[in-house]
C-alpha positions as CSV (number, residue, x, y, z in Angstrom):
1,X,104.1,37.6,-113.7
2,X,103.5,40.8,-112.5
3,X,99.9,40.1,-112.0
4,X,100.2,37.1,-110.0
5,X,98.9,37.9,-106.5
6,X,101.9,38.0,-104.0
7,X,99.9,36.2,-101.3
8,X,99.6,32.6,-103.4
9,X,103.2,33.3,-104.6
10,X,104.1,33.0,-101.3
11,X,102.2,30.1,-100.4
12,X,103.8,28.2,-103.6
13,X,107.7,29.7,-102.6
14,X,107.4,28.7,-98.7
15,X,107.2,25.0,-99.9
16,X,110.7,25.4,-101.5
17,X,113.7,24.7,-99.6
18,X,115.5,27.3,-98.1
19,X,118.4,27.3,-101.2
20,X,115.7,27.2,-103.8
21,X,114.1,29.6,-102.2
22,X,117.0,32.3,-102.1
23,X,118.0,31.7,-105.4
24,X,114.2,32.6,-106.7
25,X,115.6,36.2,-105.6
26,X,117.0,36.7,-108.8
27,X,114.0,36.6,-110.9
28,X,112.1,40.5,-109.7
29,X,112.8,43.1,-107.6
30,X,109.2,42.2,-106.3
31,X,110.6,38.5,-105.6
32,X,113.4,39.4,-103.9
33,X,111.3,42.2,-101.3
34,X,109.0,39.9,-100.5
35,X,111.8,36.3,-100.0
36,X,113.5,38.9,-97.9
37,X,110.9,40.2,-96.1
38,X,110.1,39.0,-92.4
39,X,106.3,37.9,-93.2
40,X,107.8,35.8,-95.6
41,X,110.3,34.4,-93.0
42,X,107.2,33.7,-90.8
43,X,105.4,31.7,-93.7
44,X,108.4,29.6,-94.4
45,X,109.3,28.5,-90.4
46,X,106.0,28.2,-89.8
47,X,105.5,25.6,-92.9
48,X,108.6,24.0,-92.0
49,X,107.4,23.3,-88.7
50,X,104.1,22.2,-89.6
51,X,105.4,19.4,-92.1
52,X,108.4,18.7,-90.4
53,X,110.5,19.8,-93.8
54,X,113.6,21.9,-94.1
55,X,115.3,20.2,-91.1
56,X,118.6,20.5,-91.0
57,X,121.4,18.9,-89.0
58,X,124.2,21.2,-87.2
59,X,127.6,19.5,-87.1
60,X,130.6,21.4,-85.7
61,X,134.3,20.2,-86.0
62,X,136.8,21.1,-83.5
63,X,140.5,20.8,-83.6
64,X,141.7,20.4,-79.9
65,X,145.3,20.0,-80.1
66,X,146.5,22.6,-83.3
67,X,145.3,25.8,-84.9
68,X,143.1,24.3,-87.7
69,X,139.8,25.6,-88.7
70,X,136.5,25.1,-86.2
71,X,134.3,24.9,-88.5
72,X,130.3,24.2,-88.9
73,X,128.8,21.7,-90.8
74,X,124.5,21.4,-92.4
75,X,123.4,18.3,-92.6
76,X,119.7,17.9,-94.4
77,X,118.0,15.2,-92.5
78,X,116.5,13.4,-96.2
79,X,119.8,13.1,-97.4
80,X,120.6,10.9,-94.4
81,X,119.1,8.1,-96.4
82,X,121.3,8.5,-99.7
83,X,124.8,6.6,-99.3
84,X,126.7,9.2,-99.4
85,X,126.1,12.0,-97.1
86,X,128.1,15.5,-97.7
87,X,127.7,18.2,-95.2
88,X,128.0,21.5,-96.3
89,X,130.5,24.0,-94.7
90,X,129.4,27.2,-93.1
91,X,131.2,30.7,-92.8
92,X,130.4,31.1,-89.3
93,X,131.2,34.7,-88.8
94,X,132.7,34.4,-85.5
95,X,135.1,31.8,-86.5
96,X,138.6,32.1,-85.0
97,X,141.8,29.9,-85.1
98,X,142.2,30.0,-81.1
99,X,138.5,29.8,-79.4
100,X,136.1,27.2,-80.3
101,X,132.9,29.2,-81.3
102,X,130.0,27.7,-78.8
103,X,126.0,27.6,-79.6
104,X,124.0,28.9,-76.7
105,X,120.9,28.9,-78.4
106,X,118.9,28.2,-81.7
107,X,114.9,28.9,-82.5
108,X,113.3,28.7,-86.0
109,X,116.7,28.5,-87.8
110,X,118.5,30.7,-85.8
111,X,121.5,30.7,-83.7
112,X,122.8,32.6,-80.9
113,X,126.5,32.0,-80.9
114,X,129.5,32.9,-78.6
115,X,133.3,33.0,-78.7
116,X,133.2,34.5,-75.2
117,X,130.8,36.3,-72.9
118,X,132.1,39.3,-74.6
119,X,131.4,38.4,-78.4
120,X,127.9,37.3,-79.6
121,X,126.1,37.0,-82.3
122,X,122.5,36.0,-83.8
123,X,123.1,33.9,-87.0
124,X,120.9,32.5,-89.6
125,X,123.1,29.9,-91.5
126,X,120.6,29.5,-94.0
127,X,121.0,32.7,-95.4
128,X,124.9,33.9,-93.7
129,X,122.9,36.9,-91.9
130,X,124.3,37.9,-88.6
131,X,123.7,40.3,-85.9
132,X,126.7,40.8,-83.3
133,X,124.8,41.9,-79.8
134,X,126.1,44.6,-77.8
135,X,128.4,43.7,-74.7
136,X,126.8,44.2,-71.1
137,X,129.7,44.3,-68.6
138,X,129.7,42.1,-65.6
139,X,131.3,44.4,-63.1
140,X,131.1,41.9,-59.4
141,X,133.0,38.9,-59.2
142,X,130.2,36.2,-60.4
143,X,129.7,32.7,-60.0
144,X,128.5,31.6,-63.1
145,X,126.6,33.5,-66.7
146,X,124.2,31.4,-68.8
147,X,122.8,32.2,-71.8
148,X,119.4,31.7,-73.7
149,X,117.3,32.2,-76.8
150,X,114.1,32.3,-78.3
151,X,111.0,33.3,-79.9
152,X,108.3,35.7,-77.9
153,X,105.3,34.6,-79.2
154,X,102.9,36.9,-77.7
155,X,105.0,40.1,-78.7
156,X,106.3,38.7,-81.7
157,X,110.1,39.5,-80.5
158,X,113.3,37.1,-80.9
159,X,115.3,37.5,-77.5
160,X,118.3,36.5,-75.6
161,X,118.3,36.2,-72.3
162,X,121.1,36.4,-70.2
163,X,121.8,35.0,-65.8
164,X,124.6,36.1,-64.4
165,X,124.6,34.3,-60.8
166,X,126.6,36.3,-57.6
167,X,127.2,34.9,-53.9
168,X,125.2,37.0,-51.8
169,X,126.9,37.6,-48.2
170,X,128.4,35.3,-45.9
171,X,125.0,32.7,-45.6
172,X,125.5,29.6,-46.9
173,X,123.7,28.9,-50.2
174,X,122.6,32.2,-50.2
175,X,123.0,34.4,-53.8
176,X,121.2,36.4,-56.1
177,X,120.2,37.0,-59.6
178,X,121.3,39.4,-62.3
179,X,119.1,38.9,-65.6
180,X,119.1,40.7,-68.6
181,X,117.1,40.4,-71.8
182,X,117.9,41.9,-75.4
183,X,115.3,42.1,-77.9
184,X,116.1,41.7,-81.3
185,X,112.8,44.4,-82.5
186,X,114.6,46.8,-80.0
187,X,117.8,46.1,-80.6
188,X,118.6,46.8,-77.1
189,X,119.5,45.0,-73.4
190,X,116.9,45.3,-70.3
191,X,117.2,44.5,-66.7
192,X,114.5,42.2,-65.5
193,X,113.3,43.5,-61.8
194,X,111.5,40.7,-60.6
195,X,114.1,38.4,-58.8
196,X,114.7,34.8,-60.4
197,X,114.9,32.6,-56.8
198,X,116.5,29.6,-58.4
199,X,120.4,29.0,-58.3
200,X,121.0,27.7,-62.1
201,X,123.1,24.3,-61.8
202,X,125.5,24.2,-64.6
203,X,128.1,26.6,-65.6
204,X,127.5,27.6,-69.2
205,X,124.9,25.1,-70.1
206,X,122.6,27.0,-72.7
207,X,118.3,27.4,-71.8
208,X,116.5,24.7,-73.6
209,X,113.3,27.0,-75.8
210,X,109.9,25.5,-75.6
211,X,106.5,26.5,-75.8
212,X,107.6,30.1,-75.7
213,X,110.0,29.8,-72.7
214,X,113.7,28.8,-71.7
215,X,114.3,26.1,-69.3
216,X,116.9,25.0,-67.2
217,X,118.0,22.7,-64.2
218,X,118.4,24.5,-61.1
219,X,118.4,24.2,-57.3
220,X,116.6,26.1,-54.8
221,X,119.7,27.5,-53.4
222,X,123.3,27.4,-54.2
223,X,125.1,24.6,-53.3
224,X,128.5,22.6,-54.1
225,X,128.5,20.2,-55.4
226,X,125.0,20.8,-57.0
227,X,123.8,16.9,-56.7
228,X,123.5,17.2,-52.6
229,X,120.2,19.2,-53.4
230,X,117.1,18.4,-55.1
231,X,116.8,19.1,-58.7
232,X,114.3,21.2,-60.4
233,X,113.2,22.6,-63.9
234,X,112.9,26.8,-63.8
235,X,111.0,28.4,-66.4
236,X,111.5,31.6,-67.9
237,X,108.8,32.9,-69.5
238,X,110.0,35.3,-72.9
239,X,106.7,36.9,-72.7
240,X,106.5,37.9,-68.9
241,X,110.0,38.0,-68.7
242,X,109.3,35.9,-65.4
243,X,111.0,32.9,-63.6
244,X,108.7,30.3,-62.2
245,X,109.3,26.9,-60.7
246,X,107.8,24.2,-63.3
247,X,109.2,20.5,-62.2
248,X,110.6,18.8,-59.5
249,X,112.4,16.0,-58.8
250,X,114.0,15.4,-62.6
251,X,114.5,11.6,-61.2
């Protein structure tokens, strides 16, 4: 076995799903470097994707009214056809007994997931891997933060991004932009310079990923309530690490 070229070992353990595929770690030292390594990671999203296999469906329960367990729940899409259908519990490592633990994000498997603005984390359910990100302090009174996350294709980077949306002077609908981005290859937060223009209309609602960039509904300026302005789709580009008007109206 030690012979067998790593490359079409590879190709043949990429076809597995993500359980077999972690339990193959226990044959070789050399099996377990390269299931772990992030080239192999790459190989098995990107045949995922390609065949539409691996899917998997995120469930989370939430108990409103007493101190039980919040809890998430995978779901593989085949087994949606068998009669009975049993979702498997996750350890979600933020999980608490008093905050319901949101997802702001999720790209190739992973999740960015929050408690509060002050605990996050990157989390691959798959394999129980987390990553808590620093906290950034928000030190002006703000109107609203909103969260993102993603895959950089062109620098090969896994980022968050994060808005954080002030009132700016005593002009009506006038405000400004704070946005930060922390790279997962860095390990570390960055201001964004160029100013993002567009007044983000929900509190708290996540950036949808696409095509290398996060997306959300916004307005030209800030307005209450939102729906007395037109409504528009900004881009932000995880590559540029630039805002740019892509759609408007929505309807």
């Amino acid at each position: 076995m030690s012979t067998f070229p790593l490359d079409v070992l590879a190709e043949i353990l990429c076809r597995l799903p993500v359980d077999c595929a972690l339990r193959c770690r226990c044959v070789s030292r050399s099996w377990r470097a390269l299931i772990d390594s992030a080239e192999f990671a790459k190989l098995h999203v990107n045949y995922s994707v390609k065949t539409n296999s691996n899917l998997r469906l995120m469930l989370r329960k939430v108990d409103y009214f007493g101190y039980g367990k919040r809890c998430f729940y995978s779901l593989d899409f085949d087994s949606l056809n068998s009669r009975v259908v049993t979702p498997k519990e996750l350890t979600n490592p933020l999980m608490s007994s008093e905050i319901n633990t949101k997802i702001l994000g999720s790209c190739n498997g992973l999740l960015l997931i929050s408690n509060t603005v002050d605990e996050i984390a990157l989390w691959n359910p798959s394999t129980g891997k987390y990553k808590k990100i620093p906290v950034v302090g928000i030190t002006e009174n703000h109107v609203h933060v909103n969260f993102g996350f993603g895959y950089d294709v062109t620098n090969d980077d896994y980022k968050v991004v994060r808005i954080v949306q002030f009132e700016k002077g005593s002009e009506k609908g006038s405000f400004h932009s704070d946005v930060m981005v922390f790279s997962l290859r860095s390990s570390c937060w960055r201001r964004v310079e160029e100013e993002l223009p567009y007044y983000l209309r929900y509190e708290d609602q996540p950036g949808t990923y696409l095509n290398g960039s996060l997306h959300w509904i916004a307005s030209a300026k800030m307005e209450r309530p939102a729906n007395k302005l037109e409504p528009l789709i900004v881009a932000f580009d995880l590559g540029t690490e630039m805002g740019t008007r892509t759609a408007s109206p929505l309807y």
